[in-house]
Rosetta silent file (secondary structure, phi, psi, omega in degrees, C-alpha in Angstrom):
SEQUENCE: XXXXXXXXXXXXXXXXXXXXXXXXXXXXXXXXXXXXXXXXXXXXXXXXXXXXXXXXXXXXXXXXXXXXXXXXXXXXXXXXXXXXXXXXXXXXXXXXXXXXXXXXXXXXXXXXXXXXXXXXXXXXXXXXXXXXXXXXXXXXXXXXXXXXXXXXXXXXXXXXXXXXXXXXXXXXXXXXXXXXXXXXXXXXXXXXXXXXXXXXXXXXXXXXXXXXXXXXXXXXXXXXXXXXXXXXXXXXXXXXXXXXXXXXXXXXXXXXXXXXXXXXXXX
SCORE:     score description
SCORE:     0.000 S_00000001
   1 L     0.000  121.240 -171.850   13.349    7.790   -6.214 S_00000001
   2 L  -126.522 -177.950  168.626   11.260    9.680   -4.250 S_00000001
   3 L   -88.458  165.039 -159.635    7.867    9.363   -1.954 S_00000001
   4 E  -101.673  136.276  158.019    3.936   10.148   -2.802 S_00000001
   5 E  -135.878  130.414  178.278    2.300   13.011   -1.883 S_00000001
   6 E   -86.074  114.116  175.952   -1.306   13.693   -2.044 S_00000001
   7 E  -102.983  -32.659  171.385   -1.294   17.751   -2.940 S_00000001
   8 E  -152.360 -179.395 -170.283   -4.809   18.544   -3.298 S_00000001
   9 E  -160.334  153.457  161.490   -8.487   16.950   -4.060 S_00000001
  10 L   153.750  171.455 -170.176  -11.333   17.927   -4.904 S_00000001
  11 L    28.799   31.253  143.675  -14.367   18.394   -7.586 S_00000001
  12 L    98.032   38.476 -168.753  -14.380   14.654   -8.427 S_00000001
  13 E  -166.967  164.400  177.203  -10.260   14.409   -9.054 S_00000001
  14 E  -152.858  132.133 -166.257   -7.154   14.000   -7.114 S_00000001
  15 E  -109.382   91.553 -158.822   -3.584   15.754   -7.781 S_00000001
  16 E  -114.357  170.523  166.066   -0.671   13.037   -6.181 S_00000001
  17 E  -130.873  116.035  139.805    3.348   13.466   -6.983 S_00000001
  18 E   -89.727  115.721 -157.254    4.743    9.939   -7.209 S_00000001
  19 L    36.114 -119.866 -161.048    8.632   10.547   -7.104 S_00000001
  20 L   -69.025  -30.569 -167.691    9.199   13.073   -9.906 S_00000001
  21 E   -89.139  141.620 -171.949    5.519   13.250  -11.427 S_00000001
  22 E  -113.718  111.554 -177.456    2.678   15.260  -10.740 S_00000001
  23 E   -92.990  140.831  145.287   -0.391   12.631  -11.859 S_00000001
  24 E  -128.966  127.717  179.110   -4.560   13.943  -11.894 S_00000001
  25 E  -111.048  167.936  175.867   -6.794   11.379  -11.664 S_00000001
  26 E   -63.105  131.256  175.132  -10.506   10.710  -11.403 S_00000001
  27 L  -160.184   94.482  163.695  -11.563   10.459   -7.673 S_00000001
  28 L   -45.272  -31.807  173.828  -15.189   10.265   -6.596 S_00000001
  29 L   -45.302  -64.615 -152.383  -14.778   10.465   -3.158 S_00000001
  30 L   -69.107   71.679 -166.932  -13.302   14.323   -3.662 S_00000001
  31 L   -99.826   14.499 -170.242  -16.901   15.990   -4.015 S_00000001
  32 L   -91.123 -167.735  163.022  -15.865   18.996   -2.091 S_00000001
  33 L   -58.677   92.949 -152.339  -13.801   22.140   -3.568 S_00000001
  34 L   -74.974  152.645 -161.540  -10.029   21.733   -4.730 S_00000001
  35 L  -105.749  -13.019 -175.610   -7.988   24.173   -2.590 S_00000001
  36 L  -137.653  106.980 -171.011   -4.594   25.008   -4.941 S_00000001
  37 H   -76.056  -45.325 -177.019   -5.576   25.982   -8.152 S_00000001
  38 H   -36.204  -58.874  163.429   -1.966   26.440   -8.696 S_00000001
  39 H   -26.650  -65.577  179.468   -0.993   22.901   -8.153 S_00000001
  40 H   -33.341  -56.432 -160.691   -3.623   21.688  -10.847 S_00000001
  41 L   -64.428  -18.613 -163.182   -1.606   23.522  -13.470 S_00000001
  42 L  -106.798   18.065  170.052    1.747   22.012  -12.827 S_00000001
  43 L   -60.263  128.517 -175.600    0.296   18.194  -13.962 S_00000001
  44 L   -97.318  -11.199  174.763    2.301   16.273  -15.978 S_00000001
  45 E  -163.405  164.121 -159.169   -0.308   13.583  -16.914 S_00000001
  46 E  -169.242  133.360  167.277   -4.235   13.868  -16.034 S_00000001
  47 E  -106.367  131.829 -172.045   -6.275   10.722  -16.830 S_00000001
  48 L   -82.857 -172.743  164.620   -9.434   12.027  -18.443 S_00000001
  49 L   -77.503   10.175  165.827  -13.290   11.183  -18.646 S_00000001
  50 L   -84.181  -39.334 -172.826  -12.386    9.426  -21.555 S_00000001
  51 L    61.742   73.992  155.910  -10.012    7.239  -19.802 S_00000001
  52 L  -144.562  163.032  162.959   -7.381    7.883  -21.480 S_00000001
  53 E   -79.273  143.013  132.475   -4.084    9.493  -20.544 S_00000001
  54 E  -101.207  173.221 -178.510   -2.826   13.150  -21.501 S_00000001
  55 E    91.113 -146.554  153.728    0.119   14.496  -20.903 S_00000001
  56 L  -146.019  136.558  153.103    3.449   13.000  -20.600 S_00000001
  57 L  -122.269  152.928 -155.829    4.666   10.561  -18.746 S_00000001
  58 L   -74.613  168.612 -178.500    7.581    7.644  -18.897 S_00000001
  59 L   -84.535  -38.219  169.992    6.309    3.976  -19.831 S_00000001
  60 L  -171.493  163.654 -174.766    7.391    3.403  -16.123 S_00000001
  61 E  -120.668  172.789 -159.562    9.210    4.517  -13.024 S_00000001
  62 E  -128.313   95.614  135.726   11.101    3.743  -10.065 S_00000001
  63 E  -112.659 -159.247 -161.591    9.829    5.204   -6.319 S_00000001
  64 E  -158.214  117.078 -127.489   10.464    4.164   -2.895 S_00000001
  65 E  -165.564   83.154 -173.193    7.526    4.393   -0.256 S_00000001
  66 L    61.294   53.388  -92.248    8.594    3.812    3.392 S_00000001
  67 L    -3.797   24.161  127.133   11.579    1.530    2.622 S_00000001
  68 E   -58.298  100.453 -127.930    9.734    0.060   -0.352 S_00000001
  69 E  -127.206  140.846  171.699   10.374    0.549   -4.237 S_00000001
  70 E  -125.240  163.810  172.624    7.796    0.185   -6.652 S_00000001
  71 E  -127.348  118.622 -149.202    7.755    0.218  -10.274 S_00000001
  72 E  -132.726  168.269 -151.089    5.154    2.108  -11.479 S_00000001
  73 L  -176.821  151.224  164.943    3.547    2.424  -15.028 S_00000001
  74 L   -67.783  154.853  147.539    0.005    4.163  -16.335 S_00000001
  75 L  -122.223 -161.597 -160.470   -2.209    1.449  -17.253 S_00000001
  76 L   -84.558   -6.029 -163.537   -5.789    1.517  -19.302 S_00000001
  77 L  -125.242   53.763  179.210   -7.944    1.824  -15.883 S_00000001
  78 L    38.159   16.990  161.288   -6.086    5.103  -14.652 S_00000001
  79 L   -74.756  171.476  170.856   -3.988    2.986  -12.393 S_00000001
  80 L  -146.094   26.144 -170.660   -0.434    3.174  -11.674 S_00000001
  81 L    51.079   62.779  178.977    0.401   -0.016   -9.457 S_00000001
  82 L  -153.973  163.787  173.203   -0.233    1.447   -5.979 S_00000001
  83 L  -135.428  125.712 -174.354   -2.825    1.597   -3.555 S_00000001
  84 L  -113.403  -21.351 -174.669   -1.164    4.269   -1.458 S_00000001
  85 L   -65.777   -2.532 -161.100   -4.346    4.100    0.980 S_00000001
  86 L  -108.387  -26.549 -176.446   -2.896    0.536    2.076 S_00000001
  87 L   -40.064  -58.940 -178.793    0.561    2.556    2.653 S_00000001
  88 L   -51.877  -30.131  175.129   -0.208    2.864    6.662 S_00000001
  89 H   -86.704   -7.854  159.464   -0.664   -0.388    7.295 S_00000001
  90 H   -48.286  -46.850 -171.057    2.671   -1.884    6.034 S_00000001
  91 H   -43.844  -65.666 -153.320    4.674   -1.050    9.162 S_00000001
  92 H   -77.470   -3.665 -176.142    1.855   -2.699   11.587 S_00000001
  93 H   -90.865  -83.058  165.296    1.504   -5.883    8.916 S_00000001
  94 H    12.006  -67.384  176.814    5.106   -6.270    9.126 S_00000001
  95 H   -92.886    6.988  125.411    5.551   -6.170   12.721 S_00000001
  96 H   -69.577    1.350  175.468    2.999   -8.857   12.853 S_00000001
  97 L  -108.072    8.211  168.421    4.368  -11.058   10.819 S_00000001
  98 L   -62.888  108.450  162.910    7.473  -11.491   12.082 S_00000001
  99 L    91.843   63.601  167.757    8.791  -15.762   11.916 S_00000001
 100 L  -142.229  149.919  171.149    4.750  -16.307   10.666 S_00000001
 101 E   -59.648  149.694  145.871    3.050  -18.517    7.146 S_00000001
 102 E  -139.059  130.465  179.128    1.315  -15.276    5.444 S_00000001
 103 E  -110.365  155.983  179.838   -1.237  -15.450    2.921 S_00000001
 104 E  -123.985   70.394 -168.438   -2.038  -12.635    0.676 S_00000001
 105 E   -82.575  155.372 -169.306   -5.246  -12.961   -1.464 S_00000001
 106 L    36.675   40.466  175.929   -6.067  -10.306   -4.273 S_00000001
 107 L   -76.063   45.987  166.053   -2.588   -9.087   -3.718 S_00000001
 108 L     7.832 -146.701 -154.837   -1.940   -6.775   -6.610 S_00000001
 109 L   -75.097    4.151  166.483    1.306   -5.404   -7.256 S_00000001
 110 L    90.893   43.576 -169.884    2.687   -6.752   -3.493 S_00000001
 111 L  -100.439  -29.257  139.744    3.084   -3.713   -1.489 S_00000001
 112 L   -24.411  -95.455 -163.631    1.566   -6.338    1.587 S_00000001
 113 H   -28.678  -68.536 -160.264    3.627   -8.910    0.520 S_00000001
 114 H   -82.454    7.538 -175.830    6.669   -7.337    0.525 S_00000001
 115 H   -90.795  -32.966 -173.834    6.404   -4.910    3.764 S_00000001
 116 H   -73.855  -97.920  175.084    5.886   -8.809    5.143 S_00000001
 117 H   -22.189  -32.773 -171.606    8.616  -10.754    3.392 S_00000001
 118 H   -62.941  -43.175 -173.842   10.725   -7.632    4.724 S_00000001
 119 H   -67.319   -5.391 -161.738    9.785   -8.440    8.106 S_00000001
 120 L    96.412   20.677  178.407   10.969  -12.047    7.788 S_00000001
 121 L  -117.135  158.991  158.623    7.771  -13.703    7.080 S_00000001
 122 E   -51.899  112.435 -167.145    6.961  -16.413    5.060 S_00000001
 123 E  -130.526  144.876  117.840    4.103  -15.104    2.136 S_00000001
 124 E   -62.974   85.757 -138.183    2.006  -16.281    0.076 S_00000001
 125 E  -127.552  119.108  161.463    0.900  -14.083   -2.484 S_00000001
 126 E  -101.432   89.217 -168.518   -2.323  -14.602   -4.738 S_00000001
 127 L  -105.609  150.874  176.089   -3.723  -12.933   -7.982 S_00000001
 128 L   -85.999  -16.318  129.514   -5.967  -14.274  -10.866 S_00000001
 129 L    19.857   47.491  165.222   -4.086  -12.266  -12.370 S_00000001
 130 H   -28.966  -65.394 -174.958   -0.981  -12.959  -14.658 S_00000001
 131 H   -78.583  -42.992  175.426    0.406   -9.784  -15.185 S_00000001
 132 H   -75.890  -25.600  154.045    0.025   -8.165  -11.705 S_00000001
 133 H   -61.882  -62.097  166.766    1.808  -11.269  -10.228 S_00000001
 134 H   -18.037  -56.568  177.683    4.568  -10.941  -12.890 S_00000001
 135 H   -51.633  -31.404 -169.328    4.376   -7.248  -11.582 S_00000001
 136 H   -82.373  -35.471 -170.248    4.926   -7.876   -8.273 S_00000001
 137 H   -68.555  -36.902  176.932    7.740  -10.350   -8.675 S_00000001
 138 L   -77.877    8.466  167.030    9.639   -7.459  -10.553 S_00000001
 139 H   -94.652  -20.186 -175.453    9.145   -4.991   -7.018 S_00000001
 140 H   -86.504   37.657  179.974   10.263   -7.967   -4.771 S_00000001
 141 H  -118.555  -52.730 -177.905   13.351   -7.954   -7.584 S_00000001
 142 H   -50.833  -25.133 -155.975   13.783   -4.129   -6.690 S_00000001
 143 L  -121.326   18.101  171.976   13.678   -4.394   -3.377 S_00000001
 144 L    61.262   43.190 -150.523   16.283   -7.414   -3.393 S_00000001
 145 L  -129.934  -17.739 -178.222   13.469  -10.166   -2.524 S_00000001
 146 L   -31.044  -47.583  157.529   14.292  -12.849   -5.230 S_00000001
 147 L  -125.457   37.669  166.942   14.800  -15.059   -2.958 S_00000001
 148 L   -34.807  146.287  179.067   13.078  -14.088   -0.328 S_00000001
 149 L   -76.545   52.373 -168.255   10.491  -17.391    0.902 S_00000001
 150 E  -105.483  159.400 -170.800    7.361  -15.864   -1.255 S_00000001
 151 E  -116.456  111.702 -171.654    5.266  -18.364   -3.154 S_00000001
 152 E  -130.942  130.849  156.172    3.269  -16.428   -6.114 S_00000001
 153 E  -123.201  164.282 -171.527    0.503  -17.750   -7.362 S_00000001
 154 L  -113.095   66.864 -145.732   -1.817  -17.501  -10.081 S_00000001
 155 L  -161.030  158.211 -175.706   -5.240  -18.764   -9.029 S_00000001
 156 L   -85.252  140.564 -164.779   -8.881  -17.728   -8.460 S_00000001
 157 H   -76.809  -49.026  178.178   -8.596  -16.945   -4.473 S_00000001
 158 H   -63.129  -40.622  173.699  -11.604  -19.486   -3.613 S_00000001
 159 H   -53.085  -37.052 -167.077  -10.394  -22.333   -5.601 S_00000001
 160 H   -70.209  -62.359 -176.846   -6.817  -21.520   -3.809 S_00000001
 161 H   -58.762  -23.653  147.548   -8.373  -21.641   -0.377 S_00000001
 162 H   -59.248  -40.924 -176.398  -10.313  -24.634   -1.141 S_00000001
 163 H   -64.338  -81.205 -171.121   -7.211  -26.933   -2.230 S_00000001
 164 H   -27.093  -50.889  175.586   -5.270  -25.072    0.923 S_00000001
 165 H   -61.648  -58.242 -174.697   -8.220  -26.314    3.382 S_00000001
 166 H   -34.666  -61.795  176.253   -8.185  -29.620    1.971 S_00000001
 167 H   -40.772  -16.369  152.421   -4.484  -29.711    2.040 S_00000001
 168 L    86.911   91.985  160.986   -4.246  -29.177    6.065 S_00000001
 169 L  -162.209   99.602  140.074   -2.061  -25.784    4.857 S_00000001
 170 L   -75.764  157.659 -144.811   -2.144  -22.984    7.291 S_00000001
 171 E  -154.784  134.004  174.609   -1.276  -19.554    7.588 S_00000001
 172 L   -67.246  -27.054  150.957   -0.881  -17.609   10.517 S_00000001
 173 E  -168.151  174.144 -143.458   -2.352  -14.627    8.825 S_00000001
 174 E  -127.352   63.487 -140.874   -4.311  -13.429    6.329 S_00000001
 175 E   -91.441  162.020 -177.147   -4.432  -10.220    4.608 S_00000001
 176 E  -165.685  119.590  165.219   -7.431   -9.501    1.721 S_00000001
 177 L  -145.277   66.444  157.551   -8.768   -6.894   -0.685 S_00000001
 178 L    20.023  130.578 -170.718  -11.834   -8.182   -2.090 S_00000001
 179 L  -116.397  164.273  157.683  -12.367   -6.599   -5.300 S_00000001
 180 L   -75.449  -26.014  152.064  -16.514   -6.125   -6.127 S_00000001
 181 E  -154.520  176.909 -172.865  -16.009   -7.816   -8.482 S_00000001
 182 E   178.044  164.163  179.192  -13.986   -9.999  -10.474 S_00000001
 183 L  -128.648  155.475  178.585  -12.925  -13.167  -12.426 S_00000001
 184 L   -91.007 -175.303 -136.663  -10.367  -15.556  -11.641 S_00000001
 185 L   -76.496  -53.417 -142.901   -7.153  -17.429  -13.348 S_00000001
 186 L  -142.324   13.151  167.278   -9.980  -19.585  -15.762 S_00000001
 187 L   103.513   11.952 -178.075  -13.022  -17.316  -15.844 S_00000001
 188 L   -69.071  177.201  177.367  -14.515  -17.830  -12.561 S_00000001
 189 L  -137.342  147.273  167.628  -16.831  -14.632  -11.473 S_00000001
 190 E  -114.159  149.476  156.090  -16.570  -13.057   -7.702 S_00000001
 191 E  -131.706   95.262 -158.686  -18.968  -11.470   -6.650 S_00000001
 192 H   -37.521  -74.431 -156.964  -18.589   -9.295   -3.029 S_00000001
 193 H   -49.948  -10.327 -157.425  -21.670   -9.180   -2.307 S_00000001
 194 H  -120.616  -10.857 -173.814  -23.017  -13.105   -3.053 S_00000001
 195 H  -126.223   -4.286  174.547  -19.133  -14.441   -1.789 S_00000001
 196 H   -87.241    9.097  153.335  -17.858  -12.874    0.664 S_00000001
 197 H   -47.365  -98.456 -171.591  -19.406  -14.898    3.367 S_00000001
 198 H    -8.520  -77.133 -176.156  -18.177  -17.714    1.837 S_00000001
 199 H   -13.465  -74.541 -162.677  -14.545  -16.163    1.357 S_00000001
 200 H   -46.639  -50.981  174.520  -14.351  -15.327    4.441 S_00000001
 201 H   -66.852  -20.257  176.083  -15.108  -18.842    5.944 S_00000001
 202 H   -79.077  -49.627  172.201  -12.623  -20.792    3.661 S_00000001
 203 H   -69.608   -7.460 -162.141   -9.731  -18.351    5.414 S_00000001
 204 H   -84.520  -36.829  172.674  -11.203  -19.079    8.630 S_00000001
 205 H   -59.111  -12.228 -160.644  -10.519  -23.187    7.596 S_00000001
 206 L  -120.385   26.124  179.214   -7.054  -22.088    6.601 S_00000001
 207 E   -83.353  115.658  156.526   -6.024  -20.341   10.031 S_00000001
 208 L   -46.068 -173.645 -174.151   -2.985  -22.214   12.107 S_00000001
 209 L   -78.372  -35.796  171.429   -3.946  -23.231   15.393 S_00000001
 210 L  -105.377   46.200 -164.690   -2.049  -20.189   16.671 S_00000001
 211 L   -35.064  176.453  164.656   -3.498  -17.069   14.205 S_00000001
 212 L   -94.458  -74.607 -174.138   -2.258  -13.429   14.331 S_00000001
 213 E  -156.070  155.545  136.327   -4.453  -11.596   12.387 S_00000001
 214 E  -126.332  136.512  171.825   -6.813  -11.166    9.272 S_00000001
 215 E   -85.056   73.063 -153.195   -6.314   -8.068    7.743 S_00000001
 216 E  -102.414  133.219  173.027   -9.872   -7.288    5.375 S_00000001
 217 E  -119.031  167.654 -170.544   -9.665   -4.292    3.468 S_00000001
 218 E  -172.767  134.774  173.214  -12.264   -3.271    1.094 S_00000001
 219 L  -142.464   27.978  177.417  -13.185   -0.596   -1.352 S_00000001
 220 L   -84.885  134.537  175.583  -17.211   -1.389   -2.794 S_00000001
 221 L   -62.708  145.704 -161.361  -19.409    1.385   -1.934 S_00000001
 222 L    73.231  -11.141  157.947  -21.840    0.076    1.053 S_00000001
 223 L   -99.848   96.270 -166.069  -18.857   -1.655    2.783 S_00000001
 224 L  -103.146 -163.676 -171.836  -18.357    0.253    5.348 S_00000001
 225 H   -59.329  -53.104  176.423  -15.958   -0.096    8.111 S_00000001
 226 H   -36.998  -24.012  148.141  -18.712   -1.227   10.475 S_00000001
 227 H   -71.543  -52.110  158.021  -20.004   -4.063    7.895 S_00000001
 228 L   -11.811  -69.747  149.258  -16.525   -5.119    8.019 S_00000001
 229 H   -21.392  -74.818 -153.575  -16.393   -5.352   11.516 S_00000001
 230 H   -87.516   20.067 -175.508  -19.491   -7.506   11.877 S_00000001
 231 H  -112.733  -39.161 -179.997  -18.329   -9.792    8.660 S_00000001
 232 L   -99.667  -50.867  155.194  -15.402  -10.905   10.548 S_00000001
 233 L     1.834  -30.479 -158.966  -17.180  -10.800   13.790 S_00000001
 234 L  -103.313  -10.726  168.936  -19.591  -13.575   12.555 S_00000001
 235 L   -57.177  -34.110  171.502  -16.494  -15.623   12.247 S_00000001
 236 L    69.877   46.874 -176.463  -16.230  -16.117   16.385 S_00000001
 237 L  -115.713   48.004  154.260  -12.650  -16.768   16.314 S_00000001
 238 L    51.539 -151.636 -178.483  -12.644  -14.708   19.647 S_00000001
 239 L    70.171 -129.606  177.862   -9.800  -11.582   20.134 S_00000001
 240 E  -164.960  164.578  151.816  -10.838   -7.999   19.125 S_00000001
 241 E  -122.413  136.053  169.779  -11.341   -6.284   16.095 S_00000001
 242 E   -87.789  156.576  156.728  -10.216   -2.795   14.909 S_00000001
 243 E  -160.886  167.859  165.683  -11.761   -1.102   12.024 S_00000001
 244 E   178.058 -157.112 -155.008  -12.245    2.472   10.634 S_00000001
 245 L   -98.075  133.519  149.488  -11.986    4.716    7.107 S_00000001
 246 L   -95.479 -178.084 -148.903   -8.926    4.126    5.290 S_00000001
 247 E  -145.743  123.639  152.879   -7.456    7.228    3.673 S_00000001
 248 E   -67.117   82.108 -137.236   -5.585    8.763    1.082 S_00000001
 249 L  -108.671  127.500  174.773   -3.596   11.100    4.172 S_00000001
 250 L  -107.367 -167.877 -168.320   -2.497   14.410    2.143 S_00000001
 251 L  -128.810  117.975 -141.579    0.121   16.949    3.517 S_00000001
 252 L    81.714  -37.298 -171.036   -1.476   19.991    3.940 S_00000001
 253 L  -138.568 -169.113 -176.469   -4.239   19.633    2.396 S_00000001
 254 L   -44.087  146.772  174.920   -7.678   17.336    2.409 S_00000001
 255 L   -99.394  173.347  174.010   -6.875   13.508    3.242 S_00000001
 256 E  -123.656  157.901 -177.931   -9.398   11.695    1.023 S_00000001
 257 E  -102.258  120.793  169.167  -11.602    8.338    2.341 S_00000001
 258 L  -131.090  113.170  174.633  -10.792    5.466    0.237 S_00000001
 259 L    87.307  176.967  173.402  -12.119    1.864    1.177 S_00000001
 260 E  -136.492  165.821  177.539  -12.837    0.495    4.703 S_00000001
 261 E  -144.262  126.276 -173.790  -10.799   -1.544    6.942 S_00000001
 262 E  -138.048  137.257  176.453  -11.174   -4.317   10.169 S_00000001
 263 E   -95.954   87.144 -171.281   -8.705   -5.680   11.655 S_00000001
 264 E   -88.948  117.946  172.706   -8.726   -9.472   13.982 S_00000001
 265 E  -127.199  145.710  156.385   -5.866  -10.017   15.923 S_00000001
 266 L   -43.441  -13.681 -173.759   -5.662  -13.094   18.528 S_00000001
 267 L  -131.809    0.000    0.000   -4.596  -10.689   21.140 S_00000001
């Protein structure tokens, strides 16, 4: 079990090593030149413009990504059940969440969740999702989390935050990463752009008395950090907000910009 490395980018692709495997994927973002031709050559799987895989690769794998193990698997949309751009922000989610309620909305395969649960916190973790909750529960299995205090649910994120306001059930913080779109647990449709007002204001109902943070992440083209910003901003729950680009961060070579990010902390 080894760690991710971003080795090069570039012409409208990206060349990562997760543990043993050298993956190339699709990556708009990379419009510049790729810099190691060499690199390119030594892929062991390449998702095409077809979307399909070549090469070869395992049905799934085992790494381990700042104390964190993942289990990781091709799927039909070139994924491989990582966001590695969210990889910087475990540490600092963590150390806020130590002895705190944490909710997790559109939490994919849990790499939040469980840099949180690590820390000692209490999570909540939401997908509409079947299978990527399922997914998640086997990395908090990996990582010796079984019974760790995590709650996973299987719910459309608005519906969940409506019952939760009703319900007087608060969370100290709040991490989110909005998809542009998307349908929930029973067919519901998100839409970023027509709901994320909305979203936003249903976590604002579902803050304790004494918040932390919300963590908004994002990755629809036209949200940039600076809409971010002014999205939680219109909430007026006082404190400061960070934001900026997040990043693929290579070693060596180009980092790539993936998503935006704003931060609210209480402090």
């Amino acid at each position: 079990m080894e760690e991710s490395t971003l080795l090069d980018s570039g012409q409208g692709r990206k060349l990562e090593r997760f543990g043993p495997y050298v993956i190339d994927r699709p990556c708009s973002q990379a419009v510049w030149k790729q810099q190691k031709r060499k690199e390119w050559k030594e892929a062991d799987a390449e998702f095409d413009r077809n979307e399909r895989w070549q090469g070869s690769l395992p049905k799934e794998w085992v790494v381990q990504i700042d104390g964190i193990k993942f289990r990781l698997q091709p799927t039909d949309f070139g994924h491989i059940g990582i966001f590695i751009e969210q990889r910087p922000f475990w540490r600092r989610l963590a150390e806020m969440s130590q002895g705190s309620k944490i909710l997790n909305l559109f939490a994919y395969s849990g790499g939040s969740t469980l840099a949180c649960a690590q820390a000692g916190a209490h999570v909540c973790h939401v997908d509409s999702s079947k299978g990527m909750v399922f997914w998640a529960r086997e990395n908090a299995a990996l990582n010796n989390l079984e019974k760790a205090p995590i709650r996973w649910i299987v719910e459309d994120a608005m519906k969940f935050l409506q019952r939760e306001a009703r319900r007087c059930s608060f969370y100290d913080g709040i991490i989110l990463d909005p998809p542009s779109f998307g349908r929930g647990s029973k067919g519901e449709v998100f839409k970023i752009e027509r709901d994320i007002c909305n979203l936003l204001e249903l976590c604002k109902k579902c803050l304790s008395k004494k918040p932390r943070f919300i963590f908004f992440t994002c990755h629809t083209p036209g949200f940039t950090s600076l809409s971010l910003h002014h999205l939680l901003d219109d909430l007026k729950l006082g404190g400061s907000i960070e934001y900026g680009e997040m990043v693929v961060e290579g070693q060596k070579t180009r980092s790539i910009p993936s998503g935006a990010y704003a931060l609210w902390r209480s402090k």
